[in-house]
N, C-alpha and C positions, 0 to 999 in steps of 0.2 A: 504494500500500500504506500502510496505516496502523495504528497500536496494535502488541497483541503479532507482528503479520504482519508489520511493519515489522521490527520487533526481532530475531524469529529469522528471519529472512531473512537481516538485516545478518549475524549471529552464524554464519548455514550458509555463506555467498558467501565470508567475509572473516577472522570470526575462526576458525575452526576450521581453514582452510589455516595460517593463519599457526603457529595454536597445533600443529597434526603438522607443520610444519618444526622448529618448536621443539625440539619433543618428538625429532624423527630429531636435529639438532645435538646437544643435549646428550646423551642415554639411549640412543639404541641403540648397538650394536656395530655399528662401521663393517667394510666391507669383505666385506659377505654376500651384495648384490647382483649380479643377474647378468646375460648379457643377454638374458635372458629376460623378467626383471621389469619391464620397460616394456609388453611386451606383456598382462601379467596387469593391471597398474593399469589400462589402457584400456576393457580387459573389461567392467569392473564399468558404466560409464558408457553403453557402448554398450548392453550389455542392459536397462539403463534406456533407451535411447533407444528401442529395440523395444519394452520394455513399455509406454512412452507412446504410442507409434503404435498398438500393439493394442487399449490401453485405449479412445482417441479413435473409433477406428472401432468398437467395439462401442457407441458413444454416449455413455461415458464424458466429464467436462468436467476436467481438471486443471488449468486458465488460474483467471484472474482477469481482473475489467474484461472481459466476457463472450469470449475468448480461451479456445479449448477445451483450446487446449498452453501448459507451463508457464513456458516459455521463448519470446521473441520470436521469437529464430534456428531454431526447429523450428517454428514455425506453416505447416505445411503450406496451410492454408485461404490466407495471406497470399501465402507466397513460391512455392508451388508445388512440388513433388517432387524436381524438376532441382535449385532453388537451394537448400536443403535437405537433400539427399544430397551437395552440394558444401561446404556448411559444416559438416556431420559427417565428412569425409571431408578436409578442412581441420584440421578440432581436433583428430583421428586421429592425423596429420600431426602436428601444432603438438606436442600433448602424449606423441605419442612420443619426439619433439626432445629437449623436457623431461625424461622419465625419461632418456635416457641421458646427457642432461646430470648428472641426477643419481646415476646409476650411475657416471660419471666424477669426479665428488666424492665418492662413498665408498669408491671404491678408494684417491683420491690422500688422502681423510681416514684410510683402515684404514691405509694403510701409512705414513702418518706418526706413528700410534698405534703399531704393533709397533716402528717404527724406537725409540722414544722409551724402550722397556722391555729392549731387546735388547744 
């Protein structure tokens, strides 16, 4: 990747994660989470991962470096369906961890916020 490709690439991978952590530490209102909302964040990703499969097999190209998928780990053509539905079904896994890790820091942040006013 190169030029502005590079640039908002760097900027969608790296800073825009960092910068919605930011934003939930300082500005939200802690303790609204629930355990549900690990399952909602997931959502959004996975039917991006379905809309890249459908697009691809309609003939669609979203890769780069002639790569039809836009991500290594989902190149179906490379890895094959098995290994593929094992590493979506891994990052599932992995990033549901994640939410409720993070679910578990904004209850222990909410309630060290009401403690501090009460």
């Amino acid at each position: 990747m190169q030029g502005t490709f590079a640039i908002s690439n760097l900027i969608l991978h790296y800073v825009v994660p960092i910068m919605a952590l930011l934003d939930w530490l300082l500005f939200d209102v802690k303790g609204r989470y629930t355990r549900k909302s690990p399952f909602l964040w997931v959502l959004l990703p996975n039917l991006y991962f379905v809309y890249v499969v459908i697009r691809v097999a309609l003939g669609g190209n979203l890769g780069y470096r002639g790569n039809r998928y836009p991500y290594p780990f989902i190149n179906v053509d490379a890895l094959g369906w098995g290994r593929v539905l094992l590493v979506v079904l891994f990052l599932n896994v992995l990033f549901l961890l994640l939410g409720y890790g993070f679910v578990a820091a904004d209850r222990w942040l909410g309630r060290s916020t009401t403690q501090k006013y009460l």
